[in-house]
N, C-alpha and C positions, 0 to 999 in steps of 0.2 A: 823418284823411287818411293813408294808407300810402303813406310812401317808396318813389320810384320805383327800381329794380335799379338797381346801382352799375354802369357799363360799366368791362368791365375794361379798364387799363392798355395802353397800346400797347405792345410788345416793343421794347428799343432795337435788336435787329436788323431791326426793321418800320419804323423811322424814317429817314424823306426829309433831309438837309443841301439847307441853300440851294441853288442852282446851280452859284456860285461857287466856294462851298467843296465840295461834291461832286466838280465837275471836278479841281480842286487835288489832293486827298484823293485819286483815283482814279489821275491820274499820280502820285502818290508810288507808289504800289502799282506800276505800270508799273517804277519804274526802280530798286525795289526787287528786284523777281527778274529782271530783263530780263537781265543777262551770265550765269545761269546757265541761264534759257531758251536761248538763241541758243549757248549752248556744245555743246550735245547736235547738231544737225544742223552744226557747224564740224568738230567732234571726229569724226563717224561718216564726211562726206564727204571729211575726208581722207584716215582711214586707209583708205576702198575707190576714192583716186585719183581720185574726180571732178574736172572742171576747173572754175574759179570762177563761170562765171553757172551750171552746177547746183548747184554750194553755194548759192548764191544764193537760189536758189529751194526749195531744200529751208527754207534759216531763213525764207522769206516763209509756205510749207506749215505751216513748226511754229508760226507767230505767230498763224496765222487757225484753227488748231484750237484752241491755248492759249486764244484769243480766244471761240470759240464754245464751249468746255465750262466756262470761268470764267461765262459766263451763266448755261447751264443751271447749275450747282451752285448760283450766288446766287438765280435770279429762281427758277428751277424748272421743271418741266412737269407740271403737277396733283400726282399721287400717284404719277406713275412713276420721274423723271427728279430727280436735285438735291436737297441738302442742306440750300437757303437758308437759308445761313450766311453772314458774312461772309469768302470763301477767294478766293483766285487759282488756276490751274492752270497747268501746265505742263510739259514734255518730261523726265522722270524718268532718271537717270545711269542709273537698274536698267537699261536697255534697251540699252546702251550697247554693250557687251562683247557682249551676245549678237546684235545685229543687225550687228556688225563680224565677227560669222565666219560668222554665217549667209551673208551676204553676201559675203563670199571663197567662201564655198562653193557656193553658188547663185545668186548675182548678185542682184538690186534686187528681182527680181519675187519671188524665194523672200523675202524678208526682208517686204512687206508681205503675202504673201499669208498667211503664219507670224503677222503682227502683226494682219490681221483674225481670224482663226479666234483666237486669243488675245482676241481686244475679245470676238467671239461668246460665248466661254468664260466669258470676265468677265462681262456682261451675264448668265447664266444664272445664275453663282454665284453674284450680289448678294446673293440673299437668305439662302442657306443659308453663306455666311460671316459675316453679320453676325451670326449665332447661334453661330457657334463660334471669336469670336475669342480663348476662351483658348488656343485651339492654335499661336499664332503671339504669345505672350509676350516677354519683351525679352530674356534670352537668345537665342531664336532671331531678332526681329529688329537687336539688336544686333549679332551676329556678322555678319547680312546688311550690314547697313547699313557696318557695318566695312570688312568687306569688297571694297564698291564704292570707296569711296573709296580705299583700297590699289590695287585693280586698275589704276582710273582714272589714277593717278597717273604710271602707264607711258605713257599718253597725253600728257598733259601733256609728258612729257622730252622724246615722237619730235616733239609742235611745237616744240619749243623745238630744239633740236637741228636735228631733220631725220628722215626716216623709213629710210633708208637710212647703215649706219655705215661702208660704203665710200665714199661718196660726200666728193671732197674739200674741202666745206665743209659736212661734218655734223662739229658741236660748233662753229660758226666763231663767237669770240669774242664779235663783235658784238653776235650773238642772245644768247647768254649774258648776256652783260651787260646787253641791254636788258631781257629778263625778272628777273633780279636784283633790276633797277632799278624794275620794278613791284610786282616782292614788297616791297621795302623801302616806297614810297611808300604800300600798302595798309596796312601795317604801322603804319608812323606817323601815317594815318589814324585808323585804328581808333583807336593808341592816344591822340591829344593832340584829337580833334574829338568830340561829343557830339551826339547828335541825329539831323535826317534825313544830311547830309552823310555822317558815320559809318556811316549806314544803306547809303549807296550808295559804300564805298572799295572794294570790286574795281569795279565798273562805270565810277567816278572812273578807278582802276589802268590800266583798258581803252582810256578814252579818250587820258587822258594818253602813256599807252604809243602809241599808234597815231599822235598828233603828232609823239612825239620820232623816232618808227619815218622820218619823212617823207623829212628832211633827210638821214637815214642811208642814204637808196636802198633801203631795204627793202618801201617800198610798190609799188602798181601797183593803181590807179585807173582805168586807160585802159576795163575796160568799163563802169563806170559809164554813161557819156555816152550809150552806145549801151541799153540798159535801159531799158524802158518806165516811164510815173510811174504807168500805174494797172495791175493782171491778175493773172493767177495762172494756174499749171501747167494744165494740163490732168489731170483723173482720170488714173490710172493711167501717169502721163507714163512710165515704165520696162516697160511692157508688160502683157500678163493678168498679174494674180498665180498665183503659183504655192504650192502646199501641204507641202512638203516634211515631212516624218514629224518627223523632227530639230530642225526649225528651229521648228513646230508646239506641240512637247511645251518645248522650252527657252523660248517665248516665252509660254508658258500658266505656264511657274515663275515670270516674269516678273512676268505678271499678280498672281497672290496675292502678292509683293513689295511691288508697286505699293498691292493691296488693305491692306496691313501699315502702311504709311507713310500712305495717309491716312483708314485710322480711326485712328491715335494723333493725328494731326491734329486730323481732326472731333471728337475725345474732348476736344482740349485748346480748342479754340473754342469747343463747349460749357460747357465750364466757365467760358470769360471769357466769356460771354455769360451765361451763367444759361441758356441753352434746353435743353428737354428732348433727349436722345437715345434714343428709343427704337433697336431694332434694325431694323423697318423704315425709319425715316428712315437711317440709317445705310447701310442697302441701295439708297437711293436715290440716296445721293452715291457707292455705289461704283458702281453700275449707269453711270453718268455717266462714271466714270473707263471699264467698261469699253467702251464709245460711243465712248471716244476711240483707243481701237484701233483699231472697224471704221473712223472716219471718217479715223485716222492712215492708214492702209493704202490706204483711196481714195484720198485727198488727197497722196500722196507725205512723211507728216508723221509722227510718233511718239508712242507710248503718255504719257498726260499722270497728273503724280499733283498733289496739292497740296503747294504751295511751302509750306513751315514757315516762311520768312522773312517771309511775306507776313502768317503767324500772328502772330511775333513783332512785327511793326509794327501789328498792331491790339491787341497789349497793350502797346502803345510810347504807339502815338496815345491809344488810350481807347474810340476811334470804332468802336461795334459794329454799323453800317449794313450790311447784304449790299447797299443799293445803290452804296457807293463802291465794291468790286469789281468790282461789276459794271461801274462805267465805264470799270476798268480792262481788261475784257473787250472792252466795244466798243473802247477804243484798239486792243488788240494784234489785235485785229480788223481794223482799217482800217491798222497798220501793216502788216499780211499782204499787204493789197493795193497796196502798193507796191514794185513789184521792184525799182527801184534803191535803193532801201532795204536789201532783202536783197541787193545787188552789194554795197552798200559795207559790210554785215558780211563778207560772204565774202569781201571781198578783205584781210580785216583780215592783218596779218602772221603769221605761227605764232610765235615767238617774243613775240608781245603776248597772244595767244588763250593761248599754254602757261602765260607766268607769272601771268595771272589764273587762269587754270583749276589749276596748282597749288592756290592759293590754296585755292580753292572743293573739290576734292578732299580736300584734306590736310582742310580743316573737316569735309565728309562723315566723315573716317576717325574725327575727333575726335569728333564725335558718337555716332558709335556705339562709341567707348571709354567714354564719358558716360552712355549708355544701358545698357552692359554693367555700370556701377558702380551701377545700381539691383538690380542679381542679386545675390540670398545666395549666395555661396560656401563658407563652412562650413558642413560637415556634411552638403553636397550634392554631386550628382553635374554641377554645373554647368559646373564647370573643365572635368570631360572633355569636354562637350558643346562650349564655345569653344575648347578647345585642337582638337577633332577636325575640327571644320564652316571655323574659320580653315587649318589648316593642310593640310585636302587644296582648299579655295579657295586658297590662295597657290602651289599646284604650277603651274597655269598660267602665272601671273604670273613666277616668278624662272624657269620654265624652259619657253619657249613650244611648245616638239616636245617635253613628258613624252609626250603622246597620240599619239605622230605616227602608232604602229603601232595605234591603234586605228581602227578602223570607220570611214568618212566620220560616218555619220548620229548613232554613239552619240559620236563624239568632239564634235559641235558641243553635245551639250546636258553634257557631263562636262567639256570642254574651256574650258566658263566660266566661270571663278570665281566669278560670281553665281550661278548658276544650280547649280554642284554642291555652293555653301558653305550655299543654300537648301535644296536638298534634305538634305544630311545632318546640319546643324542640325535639320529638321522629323521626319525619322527620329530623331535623337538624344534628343529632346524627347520624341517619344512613347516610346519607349524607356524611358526614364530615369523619367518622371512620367505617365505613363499607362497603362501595362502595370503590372498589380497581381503577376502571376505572379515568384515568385522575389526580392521584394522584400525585401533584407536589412534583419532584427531591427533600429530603432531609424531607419530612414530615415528621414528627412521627407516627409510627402505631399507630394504636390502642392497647392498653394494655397499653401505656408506658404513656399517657399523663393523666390520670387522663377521659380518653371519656368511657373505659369500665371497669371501678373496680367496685366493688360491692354497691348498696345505702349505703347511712350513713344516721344513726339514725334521727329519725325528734324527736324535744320535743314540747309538747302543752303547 
């Protein structure tokens, strides 16, 4: 009698949790990246001056695409679509800087019409970037990754602060102090609690801030009441989209950003998973990311990457199910669809949004100092490559009119520090480690210095 085949093993990322414990499992995941979700459409609709029920509905827009591309990556769609991996998605800081000038420059329509053609972009490149990511190494996305979180940071001060420095209660003590008083409480979060709580001390920082915000007259609530409990925007709620050459090309540098940050992702889930990565599956969770473009641009929403912290809580928890994300997908799904939900983020104070969002910037900046310390720097040409890619990305930053006498069109894609500390990073790179010609007696090739290893993980 011959033994019948051994059926193989099920995958732990193919295995179903109880109901109970799925549900459970799938809101940690929710409110593990939920404050730095919702900070991407607080941060972009203030600084282009909208008033609070369209903030509002811009975080209901980012919550129901988060919500519907976290699916597609977990469940999938056959062989085109998704990663089915254990990951969450969501509104990526890279976008941040370039659709706040896009938009001083062209208004709402230019910035999603810039951010579909950018999704289209992505979606076509999935595959032919999953074959070449040694060209986007931790050098180059270190310095990126850096450098958002540096940029960002100026965001944070004008909520906290105020956005205008004549105005006679921009810096007014209160707010100072009550962001302060966030940072510190995140602080001693992190450092004296263990566990999920520890997981969640900016989003804790948020809440707490927004109570004590109460009593101080700093909130304003009044539209809640009037906000519907179930809908959402209407497509194109800001008008046609518009394509503008500038806004286009800087939000396509975007994209390959976006692409940078979640194959180190899928790279490091792979690994605590045990699943295989080929490069077409690879192309299928970026193909996913770039969907979240066109569907960001229709939907009034923004380009989505995957949350690294959502990574790190499934090497926290153990649990290697893509379906507990995924219920964290249908949540931020159905929280999308309630707008007074997204009223009472929008109406959150700027001074409680600033000092969490410090928070969460300053860690972005941290990371990518952390990712820069996996590059050799002796004996290589790496230093130049961060000293040059950081410091013509910080010209923007410490001086907002360096460009002022440059071009409308070439200033909005030069003019963002993500976006130029990208580019000359990716020139620098190849420069330095992939141009053979002229390569000074005793270099180090490329492979061996840290110029073309694979991204390292970014955390939000």
């Amino acid at each position: 009698m011959t033994d019948s085949p051994t059926k193989p093993a099920r995958s732990a990322v193919d295995e179903v949790p109880p109901p109970g414990r799925l549900l459970v499992l799938g809101m940690q995941h929710v409110l593990v990246m939920y404050a730095g979700c919702v900070a991407v459409p607080l941060i972009v609709g203030s600084a282009l001056g909208l008033d609070t029920r369209t903030i509002g509905l811009l975080v209901n827009a980012d919550l129901v695409v988060a919500g519907i591309i976290t699916l597609l990556q977990t469940l999938g769609v056959g062989k085109i679509l998704g990663v089915r991996l254990p990951v969450v998605t969501g509104a990526t800081f890279a976008a941040v800087t370039p659709m706040i000038l896009i938009g001083q420059n062209f208004g709402l329509p230019g910035v999603y019409g810039s951010m579909i053609a950018s999704g289209i972009f992505g979606v076509l490149i999935a595959v032919p970037f999953s074959s070449i990511i040694r060209f986007f190494p931790p050098v180059v996305t270190g310095s990126v990754i850096t450098i958002i979180g540096l940029s960002l940071i100026s965001a944070a001060a004008g909520l906290i602060a105020g956005q205008d420095p004549t105005a006679p209660d921009y810096g007014d003590l209160t707010g100072l102090a009550l962001a302060g008083g966030i940072v510190v409480l995140i602080v001693l979060i992190t450092r004296f609690v263990r566990g999920f709580v520890g997981q969640i001390a900016v989003l804790t920082g948020l809440l707490v801030g927004a109570l004590v915000a109460i009593p101080l007259g700093l909130t304003d609530f009044s539209g809640v009441a009037s906000a519907p409990w179930f809908g959402m925007a209407a497509p194109f709620l800001f008008g046609p989209p518009e394509f503008p050459v500038a806004g286009v090309v800087s939000m396509c540098v975007v994209m390959l950003v976006i692409f940078a940050e979640s194959t180190a992702d899928m790279l490091a889930v792979g690994e605590m998973t045990g699943e295989d990565l080929p490069p077409k599956r690879i192309a299928r969770g970026l193909a996913a990311d770039g969907l979240s473009g066109v569907l960001g641009g229709v939907l009034n929403s923004f380009p989505d990457t995957i949350f690294a912290q959502n990574v790190g809580l499934v090497q926290l928890t153990g649990v290697r199910s893509r379906y507990v994300p995924a219920v964290a997908g249908a949540a931020l799904l159905v929280l999308g669809l309630v707008p007074k939900f997204g009223e009472v983020v929008a109406s959150l104070p700027g001074p409680v949004v600033g000092g969490a969002g410090l928070v969460m910037f300053a860690t972005v900046t941290a990371v990518g100092i952390r990712t820069l310390h996996k590059v050799h720097f002796e004996g290589s040409d790496n230093l130049m490559i961060v000293a040059i890619s950081l410091g013509v990305g910080m010209l923007p930053v410490v001086a907002p009119s360096f460009y002022a006498q440059v071009p409308g069109n070439l200033q909005i894609v030069i003019g963002s520090s993500i976006t130029s500390c990208a580019i000359v990073a990716f020139a620098l790179n190849l420069l330095f480690h992939h141009v053979p010609w002229g390569r000074p007696h005793g270099t180090t090739p490329p492979g061996e210095d840290g110029g073309s290893a694979a991204p390292t993980q970014e955390v939000r």
